[in-house]
Backbone of each chain as ProteinMPNN parsed JSONL, in Angstrom:
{"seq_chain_A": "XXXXXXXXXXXXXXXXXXXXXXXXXXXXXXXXXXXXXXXXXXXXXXXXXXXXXXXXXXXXXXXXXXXXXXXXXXXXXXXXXXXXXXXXXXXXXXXXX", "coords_chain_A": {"N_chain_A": [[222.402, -157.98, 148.466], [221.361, -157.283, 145.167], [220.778, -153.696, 144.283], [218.619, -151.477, 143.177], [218.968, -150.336, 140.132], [219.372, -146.433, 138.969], [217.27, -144.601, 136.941], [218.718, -143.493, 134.804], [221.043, -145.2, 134.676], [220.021, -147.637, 134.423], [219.293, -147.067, 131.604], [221.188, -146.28, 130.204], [222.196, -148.989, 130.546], [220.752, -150.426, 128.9], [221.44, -149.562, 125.997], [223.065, -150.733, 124.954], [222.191, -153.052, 124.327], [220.41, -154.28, 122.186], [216.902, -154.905, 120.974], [215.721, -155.584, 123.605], [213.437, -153.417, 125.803], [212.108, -150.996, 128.319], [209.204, -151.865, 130.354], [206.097, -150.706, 130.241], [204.733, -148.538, 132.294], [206.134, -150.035, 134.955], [208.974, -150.893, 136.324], [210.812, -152.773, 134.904], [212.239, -154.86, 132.452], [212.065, -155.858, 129.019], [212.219, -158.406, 126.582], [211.135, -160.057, 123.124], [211.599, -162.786, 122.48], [212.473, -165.059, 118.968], [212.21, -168.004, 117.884], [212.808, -170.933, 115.487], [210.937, -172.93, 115.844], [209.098, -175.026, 118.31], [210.548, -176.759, 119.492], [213.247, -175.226, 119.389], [212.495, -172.909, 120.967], [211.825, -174.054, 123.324], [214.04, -175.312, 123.771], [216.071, -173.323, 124.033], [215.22, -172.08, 126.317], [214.996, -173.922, 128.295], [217.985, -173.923, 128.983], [218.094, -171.214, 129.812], [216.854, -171.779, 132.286], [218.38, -173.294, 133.589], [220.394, -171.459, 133.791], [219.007, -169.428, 135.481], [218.479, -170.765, 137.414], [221.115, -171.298, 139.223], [221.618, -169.011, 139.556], [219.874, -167.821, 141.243], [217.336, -166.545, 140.572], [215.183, -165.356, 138.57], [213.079, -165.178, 135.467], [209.949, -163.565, 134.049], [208.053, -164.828, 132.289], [206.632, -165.764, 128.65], [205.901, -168.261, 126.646], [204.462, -169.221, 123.621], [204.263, -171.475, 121.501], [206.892, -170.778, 118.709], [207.677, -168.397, 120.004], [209.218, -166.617, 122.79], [207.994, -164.429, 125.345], [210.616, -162.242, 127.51], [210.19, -160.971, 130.508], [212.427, -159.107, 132.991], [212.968, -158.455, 135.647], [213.516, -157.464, 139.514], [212.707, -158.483, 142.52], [212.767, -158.441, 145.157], [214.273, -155.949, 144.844], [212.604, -154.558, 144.043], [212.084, -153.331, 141.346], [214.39, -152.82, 138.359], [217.724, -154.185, 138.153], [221.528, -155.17, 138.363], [221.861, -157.488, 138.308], [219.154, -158.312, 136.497], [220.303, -156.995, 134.277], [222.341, -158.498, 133.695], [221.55, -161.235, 133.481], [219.662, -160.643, 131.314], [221.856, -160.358, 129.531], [222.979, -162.717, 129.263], [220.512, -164.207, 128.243], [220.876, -163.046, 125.674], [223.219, -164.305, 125.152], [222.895, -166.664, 124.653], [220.798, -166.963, 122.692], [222.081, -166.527, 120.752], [222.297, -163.889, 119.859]], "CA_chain_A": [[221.335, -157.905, 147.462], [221.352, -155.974, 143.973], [220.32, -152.593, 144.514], [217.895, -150.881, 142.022], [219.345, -148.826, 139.163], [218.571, -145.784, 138.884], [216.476, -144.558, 135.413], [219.545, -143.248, 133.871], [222.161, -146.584, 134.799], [219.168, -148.768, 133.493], [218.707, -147.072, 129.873], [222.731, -146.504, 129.692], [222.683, -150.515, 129.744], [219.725, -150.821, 127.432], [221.463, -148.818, 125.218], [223.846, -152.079, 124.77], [221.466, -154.661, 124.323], [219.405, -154.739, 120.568], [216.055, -155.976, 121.437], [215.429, -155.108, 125.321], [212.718, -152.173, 126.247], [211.397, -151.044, 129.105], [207.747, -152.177, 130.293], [205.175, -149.87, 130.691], [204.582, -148.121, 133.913], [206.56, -150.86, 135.365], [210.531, -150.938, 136.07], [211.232, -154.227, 134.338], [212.703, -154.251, 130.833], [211.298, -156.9, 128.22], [212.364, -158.788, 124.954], [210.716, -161.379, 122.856], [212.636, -163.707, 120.581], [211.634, -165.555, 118.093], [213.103, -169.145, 117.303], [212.61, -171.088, 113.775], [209.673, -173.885, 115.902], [208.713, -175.094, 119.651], [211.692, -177.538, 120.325], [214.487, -174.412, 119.686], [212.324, -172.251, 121.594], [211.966, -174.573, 124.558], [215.447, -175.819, 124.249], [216.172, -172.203, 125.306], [214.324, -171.664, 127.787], [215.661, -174.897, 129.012], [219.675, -173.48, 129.121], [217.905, -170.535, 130.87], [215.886, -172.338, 133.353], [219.51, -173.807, 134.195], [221.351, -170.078, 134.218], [218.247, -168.944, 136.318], [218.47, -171.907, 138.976], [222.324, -170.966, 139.343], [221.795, -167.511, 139.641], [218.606, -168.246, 141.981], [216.926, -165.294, 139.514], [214.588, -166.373, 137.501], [212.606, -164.854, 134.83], [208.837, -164.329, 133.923], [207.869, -165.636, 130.752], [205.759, -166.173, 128.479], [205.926, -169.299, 125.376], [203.588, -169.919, 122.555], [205.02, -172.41, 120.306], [207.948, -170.627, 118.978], [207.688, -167.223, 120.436], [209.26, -166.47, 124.093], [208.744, -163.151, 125.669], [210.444, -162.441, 128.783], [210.096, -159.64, 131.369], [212.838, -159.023, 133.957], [213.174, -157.559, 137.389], [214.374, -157.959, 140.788], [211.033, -158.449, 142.99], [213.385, -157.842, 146.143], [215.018, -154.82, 144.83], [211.707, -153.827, 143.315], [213.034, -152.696, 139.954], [216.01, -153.306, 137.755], [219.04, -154.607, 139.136], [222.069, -155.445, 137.938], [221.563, -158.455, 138.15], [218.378, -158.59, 135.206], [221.185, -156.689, 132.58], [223.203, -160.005, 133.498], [220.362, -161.964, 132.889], [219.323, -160.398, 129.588], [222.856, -160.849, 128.674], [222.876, -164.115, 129.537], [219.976, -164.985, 127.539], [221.021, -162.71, 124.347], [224.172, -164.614, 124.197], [222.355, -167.98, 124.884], [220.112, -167.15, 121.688], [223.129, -165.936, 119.764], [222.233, -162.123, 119.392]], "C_chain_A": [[221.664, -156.83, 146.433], [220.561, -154.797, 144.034], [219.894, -152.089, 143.009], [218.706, -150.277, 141.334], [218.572, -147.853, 139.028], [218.287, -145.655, 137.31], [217.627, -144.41, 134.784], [220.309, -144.662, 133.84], [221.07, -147.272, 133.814], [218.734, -148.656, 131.885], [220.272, -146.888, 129.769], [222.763, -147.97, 129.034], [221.731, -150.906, 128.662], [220.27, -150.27, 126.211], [222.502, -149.751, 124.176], [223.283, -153.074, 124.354], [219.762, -154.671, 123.389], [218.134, -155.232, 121.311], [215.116, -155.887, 123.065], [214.626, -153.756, 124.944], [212.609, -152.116, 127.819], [210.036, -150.806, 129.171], [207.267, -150.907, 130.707], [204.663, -149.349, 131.535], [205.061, -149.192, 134.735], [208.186, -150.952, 135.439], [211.341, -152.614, 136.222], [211.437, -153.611, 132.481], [212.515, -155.855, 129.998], [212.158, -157.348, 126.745], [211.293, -159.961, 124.745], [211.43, -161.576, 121.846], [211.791, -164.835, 120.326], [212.517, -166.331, 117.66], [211.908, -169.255, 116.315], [211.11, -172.211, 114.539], [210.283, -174.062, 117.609], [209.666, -175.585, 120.508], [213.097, -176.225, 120.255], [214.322, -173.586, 120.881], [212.394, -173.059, 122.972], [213.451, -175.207, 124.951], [215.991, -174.761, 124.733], [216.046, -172.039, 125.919], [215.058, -172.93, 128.806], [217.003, -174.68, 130.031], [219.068, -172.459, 129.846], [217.394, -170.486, 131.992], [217.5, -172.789, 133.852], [220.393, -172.855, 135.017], [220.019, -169.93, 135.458], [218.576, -169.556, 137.779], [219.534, -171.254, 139.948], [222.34, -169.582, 140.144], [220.628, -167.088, 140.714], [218.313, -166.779, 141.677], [216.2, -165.776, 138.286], [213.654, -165.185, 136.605], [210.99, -165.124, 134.903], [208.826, -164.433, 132.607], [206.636, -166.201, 130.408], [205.979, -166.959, 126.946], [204.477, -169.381, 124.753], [204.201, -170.109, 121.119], [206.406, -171.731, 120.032], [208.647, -168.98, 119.242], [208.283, -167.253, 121.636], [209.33, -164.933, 124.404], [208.914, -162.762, 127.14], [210.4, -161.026, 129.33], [211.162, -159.925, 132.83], [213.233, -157.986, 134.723], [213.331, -158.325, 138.295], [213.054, -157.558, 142.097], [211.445, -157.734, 143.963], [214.045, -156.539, 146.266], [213.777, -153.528, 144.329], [211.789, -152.713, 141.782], [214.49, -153.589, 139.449], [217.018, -153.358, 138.424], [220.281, -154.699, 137.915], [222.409, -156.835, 137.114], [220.66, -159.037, 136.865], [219.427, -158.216, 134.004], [221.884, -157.92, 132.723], [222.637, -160.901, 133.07], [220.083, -162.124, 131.7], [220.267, -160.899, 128.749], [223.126, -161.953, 128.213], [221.98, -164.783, 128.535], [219.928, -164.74, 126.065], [222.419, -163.747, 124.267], [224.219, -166.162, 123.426], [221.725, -168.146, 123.124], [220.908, -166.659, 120.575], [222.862, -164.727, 118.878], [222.227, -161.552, 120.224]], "O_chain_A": [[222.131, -155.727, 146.715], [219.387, -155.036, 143.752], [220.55, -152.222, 141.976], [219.368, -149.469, 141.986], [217.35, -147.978, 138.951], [218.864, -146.368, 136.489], [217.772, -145.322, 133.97], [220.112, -145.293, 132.802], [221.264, -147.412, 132.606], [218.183, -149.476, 131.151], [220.652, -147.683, 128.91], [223.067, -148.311, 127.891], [221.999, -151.625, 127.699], [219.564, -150.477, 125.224], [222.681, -149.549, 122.975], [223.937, -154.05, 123.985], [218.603, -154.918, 123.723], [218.316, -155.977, 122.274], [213.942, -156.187, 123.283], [214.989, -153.057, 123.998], [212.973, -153.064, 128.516], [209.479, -149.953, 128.48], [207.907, -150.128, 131.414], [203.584, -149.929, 131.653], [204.158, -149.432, 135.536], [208.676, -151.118, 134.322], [211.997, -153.246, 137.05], [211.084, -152.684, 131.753], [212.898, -156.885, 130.552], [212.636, -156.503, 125.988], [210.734, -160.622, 125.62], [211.783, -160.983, 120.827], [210.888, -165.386, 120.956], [213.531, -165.896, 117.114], [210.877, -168.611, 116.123], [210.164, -172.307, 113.758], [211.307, -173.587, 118.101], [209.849, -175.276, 121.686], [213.952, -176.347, 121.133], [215.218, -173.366, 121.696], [213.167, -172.556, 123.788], [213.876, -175.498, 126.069], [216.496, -174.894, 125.848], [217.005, -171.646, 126.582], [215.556, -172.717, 129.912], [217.161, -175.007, 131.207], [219.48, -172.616, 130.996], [217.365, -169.489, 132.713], [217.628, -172.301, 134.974], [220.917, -172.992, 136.123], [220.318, -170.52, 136.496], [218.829, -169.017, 138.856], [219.259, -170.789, 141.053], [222.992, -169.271, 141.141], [220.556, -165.886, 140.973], [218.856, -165.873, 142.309], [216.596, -166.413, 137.31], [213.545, -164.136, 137.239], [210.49, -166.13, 135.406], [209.756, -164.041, 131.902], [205.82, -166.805, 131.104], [206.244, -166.188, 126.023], [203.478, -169.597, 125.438], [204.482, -169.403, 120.151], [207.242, -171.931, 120.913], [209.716, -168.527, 118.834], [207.899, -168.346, 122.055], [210.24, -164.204, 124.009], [207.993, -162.805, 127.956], [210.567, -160.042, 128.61], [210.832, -160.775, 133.657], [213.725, -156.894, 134.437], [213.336, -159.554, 138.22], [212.676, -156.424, 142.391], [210.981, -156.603, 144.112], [214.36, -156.016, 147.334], [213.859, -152.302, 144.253], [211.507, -151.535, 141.561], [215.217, -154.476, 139.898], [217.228, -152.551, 139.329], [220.057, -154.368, 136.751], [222.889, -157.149, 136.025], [221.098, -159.98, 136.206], [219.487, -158.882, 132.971], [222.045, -158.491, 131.644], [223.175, -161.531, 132.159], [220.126, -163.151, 131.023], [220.085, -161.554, 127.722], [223.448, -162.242, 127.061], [222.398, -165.78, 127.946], [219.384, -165.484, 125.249], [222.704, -164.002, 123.097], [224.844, -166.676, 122.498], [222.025, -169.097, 122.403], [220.368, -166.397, 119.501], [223.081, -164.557, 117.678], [222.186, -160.325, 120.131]]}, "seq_chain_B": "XXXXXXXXXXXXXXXXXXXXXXXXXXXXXXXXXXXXXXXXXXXXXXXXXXXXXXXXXXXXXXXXXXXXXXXXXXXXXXXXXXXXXXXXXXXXXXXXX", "coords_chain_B": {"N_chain_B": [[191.722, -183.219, 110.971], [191.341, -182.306, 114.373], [187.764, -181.019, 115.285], [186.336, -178.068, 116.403], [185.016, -177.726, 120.158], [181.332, -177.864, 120.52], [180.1, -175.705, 122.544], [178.627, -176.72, 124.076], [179.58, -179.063, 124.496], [182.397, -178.232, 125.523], [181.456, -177.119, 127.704], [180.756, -179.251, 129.207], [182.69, -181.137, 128.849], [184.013, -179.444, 130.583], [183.575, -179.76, 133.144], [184.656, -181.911, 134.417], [186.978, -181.485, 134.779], [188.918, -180.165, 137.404], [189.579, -176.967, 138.657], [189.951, -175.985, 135.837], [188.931, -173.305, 133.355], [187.28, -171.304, 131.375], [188.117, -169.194, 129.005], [187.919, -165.62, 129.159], [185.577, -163.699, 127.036], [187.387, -165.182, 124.821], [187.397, -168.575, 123.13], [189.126, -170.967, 124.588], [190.422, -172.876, 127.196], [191.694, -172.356, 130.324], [194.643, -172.697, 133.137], [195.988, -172.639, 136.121], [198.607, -173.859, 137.564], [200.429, -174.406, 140.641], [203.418, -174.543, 141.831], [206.153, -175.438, 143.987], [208.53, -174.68, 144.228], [211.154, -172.98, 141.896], [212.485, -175.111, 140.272], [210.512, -177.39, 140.437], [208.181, -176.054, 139.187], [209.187, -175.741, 136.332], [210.363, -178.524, 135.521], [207.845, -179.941, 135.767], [206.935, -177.997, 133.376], [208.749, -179.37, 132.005], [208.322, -182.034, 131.178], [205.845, -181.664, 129.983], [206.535, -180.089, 127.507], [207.379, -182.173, 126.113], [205.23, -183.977, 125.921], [203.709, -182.076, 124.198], [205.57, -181.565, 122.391], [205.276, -184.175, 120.528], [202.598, -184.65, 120.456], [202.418, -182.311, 118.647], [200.928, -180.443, 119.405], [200.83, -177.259, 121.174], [201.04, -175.902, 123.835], [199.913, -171.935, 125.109], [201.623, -170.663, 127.724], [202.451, -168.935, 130.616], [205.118, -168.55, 133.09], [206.203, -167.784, 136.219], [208.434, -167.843, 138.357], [207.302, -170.331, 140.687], [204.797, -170.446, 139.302], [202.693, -171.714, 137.098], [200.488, -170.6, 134.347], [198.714, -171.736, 132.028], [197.315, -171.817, 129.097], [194.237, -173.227, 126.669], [193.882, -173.719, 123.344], [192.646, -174.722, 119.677], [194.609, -173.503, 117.143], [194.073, -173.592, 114.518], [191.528, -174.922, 114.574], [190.132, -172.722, 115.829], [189.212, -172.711, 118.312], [188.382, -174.69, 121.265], [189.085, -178.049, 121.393], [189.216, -181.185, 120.88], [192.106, -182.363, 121.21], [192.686, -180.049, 123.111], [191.762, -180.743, 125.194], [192.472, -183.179, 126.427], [195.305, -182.82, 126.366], [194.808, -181.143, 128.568], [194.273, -182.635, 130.568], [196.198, -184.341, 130.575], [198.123, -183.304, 131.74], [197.289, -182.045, 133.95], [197.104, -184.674, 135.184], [200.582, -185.187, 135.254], [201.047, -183.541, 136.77], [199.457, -184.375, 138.911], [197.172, -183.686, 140.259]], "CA_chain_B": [[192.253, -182.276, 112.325], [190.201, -181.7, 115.355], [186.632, -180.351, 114.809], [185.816, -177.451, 117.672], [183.818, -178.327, 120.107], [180.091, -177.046, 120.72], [179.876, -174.713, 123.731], [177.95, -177.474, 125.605], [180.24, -180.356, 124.802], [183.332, -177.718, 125.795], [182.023, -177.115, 129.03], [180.451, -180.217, 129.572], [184.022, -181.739, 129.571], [185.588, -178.972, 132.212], [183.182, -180.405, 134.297], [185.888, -183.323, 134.552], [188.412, -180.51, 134.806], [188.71, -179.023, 138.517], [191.09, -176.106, 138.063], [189.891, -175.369, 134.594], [188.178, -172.693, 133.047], [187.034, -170.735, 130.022], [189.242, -167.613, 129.13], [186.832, -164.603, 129.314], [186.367, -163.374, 125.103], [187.629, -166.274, 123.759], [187.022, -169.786, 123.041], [189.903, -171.389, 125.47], [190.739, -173.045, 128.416], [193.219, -172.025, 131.365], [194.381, -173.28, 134.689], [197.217, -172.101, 136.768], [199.513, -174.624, 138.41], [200.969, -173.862, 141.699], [203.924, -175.744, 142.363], [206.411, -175.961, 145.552], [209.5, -173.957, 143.468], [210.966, -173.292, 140.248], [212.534, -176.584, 139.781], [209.419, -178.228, 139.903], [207.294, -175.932, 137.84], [210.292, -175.746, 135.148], [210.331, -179.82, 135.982], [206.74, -179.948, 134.687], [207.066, -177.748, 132.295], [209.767, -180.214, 130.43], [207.775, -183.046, 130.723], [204.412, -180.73, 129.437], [207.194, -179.703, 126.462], [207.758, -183.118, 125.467], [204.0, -184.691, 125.493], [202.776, -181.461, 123.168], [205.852, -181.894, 121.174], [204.765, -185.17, 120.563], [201.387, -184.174, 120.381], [202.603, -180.901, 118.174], [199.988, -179.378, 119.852], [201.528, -176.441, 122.012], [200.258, -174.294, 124.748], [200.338, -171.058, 125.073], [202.285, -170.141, 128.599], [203.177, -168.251, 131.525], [205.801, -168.909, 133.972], [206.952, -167.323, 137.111], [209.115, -168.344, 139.661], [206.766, -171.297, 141.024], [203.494, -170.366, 138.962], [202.476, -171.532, 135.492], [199.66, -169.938, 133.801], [198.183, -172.146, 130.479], [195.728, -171.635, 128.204], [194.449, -174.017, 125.359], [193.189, -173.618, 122.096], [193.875, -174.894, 118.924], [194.481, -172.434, 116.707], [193.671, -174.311, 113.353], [189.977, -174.948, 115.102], [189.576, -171.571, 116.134], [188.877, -173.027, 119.655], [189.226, -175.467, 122.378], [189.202, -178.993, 120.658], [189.337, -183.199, 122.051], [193.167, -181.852, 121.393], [193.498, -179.432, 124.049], [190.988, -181.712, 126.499], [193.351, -184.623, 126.058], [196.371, -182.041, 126.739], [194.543, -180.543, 129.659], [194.019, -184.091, 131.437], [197.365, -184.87, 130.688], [198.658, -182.011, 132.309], [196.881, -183.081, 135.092], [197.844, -185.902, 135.211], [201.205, -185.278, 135.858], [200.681, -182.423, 138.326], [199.194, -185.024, 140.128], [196.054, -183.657, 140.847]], "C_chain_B": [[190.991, -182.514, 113.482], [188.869, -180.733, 114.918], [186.535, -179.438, 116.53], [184.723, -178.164, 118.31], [182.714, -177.357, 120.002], [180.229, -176.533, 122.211], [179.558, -175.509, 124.773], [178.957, -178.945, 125.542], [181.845, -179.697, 125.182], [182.803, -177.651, 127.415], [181.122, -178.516, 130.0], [181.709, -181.391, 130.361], [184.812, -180.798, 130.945], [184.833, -179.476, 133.293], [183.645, -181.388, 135.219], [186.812, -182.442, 135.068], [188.911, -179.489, 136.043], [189.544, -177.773, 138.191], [190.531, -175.469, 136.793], [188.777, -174.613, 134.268], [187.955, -171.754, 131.927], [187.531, -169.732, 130.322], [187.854, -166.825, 128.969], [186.589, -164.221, 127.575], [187.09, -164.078, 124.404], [187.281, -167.574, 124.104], [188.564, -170.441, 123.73], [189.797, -171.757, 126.791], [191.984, -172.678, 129.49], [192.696, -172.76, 132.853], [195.583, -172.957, 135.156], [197.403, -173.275, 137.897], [200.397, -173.975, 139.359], [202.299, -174.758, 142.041], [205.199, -175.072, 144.004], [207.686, -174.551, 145.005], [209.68, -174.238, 141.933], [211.198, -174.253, 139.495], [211.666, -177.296, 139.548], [208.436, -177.838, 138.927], [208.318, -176.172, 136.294], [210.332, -177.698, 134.68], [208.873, -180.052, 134.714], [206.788, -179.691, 133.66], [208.096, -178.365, 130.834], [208.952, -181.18, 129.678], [206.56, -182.602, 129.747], [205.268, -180.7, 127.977], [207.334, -180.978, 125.765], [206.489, -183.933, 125.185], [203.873, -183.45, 124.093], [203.773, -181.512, 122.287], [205.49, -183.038, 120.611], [202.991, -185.259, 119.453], [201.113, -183.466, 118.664], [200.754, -180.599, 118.367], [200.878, -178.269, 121.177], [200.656, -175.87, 122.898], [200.772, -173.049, 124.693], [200.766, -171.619, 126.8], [202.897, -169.443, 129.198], [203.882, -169.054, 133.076], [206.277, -167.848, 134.927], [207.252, -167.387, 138.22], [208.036, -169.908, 140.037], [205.238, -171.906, 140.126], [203.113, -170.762, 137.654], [201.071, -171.46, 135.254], [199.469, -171.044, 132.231], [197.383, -172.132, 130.421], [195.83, -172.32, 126.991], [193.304, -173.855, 124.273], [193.613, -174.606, 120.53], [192.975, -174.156, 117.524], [193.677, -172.436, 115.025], [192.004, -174.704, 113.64], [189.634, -173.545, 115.152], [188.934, -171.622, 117.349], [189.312, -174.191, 119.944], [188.518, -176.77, 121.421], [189.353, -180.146, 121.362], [190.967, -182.461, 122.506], [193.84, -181.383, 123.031], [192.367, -180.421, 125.491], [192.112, -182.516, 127.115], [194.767, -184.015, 126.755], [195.924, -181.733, 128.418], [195.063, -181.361, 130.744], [196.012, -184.293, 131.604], [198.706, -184.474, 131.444], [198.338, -181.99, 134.046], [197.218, -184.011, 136.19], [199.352, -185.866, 135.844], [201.771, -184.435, 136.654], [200.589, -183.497, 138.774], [198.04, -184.81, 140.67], [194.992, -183.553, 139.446]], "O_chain_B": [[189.85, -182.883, 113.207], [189.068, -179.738, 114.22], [186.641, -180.034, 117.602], [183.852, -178.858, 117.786], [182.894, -176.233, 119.535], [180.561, -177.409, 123.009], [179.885, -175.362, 125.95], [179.004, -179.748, 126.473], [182.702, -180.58, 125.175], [183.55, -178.046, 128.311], [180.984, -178.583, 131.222], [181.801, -182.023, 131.413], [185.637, -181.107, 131.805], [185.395, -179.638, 134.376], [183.261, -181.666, 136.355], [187.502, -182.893, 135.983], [189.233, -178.318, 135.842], [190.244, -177.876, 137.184], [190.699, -174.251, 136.742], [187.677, -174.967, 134.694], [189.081, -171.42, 131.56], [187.568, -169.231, 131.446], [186.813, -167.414, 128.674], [187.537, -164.514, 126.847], [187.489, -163.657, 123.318], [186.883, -167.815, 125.244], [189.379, -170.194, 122.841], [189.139, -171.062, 127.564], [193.167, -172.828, 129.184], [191.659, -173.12, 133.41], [196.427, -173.047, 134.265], [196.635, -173.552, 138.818], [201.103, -173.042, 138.976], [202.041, -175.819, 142.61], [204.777, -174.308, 144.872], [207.546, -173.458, 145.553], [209.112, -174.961, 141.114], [210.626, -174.516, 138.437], [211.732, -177.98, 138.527], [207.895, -178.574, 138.101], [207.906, -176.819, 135.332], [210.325, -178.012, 133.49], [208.842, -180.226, 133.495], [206.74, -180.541, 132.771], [208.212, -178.132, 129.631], [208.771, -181.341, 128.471], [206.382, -183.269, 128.727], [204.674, -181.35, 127.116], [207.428, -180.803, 124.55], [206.572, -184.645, 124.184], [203.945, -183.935, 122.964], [203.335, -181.526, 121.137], [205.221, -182.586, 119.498], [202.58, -185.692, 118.376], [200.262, -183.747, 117.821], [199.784, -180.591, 117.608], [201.525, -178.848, 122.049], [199.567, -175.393, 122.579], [201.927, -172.879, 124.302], [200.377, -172.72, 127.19], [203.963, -169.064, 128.713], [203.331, -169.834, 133.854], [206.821, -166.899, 134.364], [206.506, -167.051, 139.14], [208.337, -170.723, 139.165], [204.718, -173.022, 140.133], [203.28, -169.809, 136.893], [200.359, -172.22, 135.91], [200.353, -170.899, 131.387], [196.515, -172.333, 131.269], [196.825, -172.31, 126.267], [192.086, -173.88, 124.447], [194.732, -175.091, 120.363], [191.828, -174.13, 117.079], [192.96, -171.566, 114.531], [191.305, -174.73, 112.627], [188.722, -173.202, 114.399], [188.12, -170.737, 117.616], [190.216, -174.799, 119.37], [187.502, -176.522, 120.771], [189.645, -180.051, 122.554], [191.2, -182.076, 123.651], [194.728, -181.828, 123.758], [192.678, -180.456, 126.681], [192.513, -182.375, 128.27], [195.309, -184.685, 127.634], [196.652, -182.071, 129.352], [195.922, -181.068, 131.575], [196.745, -184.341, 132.592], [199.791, -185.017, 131.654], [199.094, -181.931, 135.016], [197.463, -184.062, 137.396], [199.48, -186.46, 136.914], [202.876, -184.578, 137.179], [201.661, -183.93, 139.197], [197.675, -185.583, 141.556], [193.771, -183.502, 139.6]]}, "name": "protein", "num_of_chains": 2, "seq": "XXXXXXXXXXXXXXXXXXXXXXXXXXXXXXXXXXXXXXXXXXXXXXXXXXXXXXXXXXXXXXXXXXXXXXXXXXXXXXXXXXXXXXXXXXXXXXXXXXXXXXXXXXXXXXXXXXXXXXXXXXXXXXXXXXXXXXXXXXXXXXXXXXXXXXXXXXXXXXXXXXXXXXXXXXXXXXXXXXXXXXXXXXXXXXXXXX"}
């Protein structure tokens, strides 16, 4: 299993990745992107519903029309993993930023 | 477009609607789908993506891991509408229950 990062490892990698925060009294780290209408945004989500399956790691999320914003963490590790910066990566390179 | 409804013909219809219920401070409906895993809520959620494109009526949404979270409005009403009824049911519908 992916073992938590600690605070420093987890803002080192944020420090890589435009777009990513971390949530609010919570050790999960957040983006929302913003496609051009509902079918780009869900066609994303789609390609990441695929990486997720794969990676049995899934994201929470939240869509309205062509907004997505997701929040990830590692429920089992209780915090950031390594695993979510792979994730994020995964879905910044998916949305081509 | 859709005319809002009246308060009593909004919850007159969730009366049809087990599961469904008025958001607290706004004019909307929500209902949280439970499903088995993420394949199947993600599953739903394609087919759900392809009636409201269709539709172009959208939901808002939350997803995680097995759970989806929607709420309907439409936004051009300034509340819940035949629209999001019609959506609700349909939604429903192919839940299955």
């Amino acid at each position: 299993m992916a073992d938590r990062l600690t605070t420093e490892a987890r803002d080192a990698a944020l420090k890589d990745m435009p777009g990513w925060s971390v949530v609010a009294d919570r050790d999960a780290v957040t983006r929302t992107f913003e496609f051009r209408n509902f079918q780009e945004a869900f066609g994303w989500m789609t390609r990441i519903a695929l990486v997720a399956e794969k990676l049995d790691h899934h994201p929470e999320w939240f869509n309205v029309y062509k907004t997505v914003t997701v929040t990830l963490s590692t429920h089992d590790a209780g915090g950031v993993t390594d695993l979510d910066i792979e994730m994020a990566k995964k879905m910044d390179r998916i949305f081509g930023a």
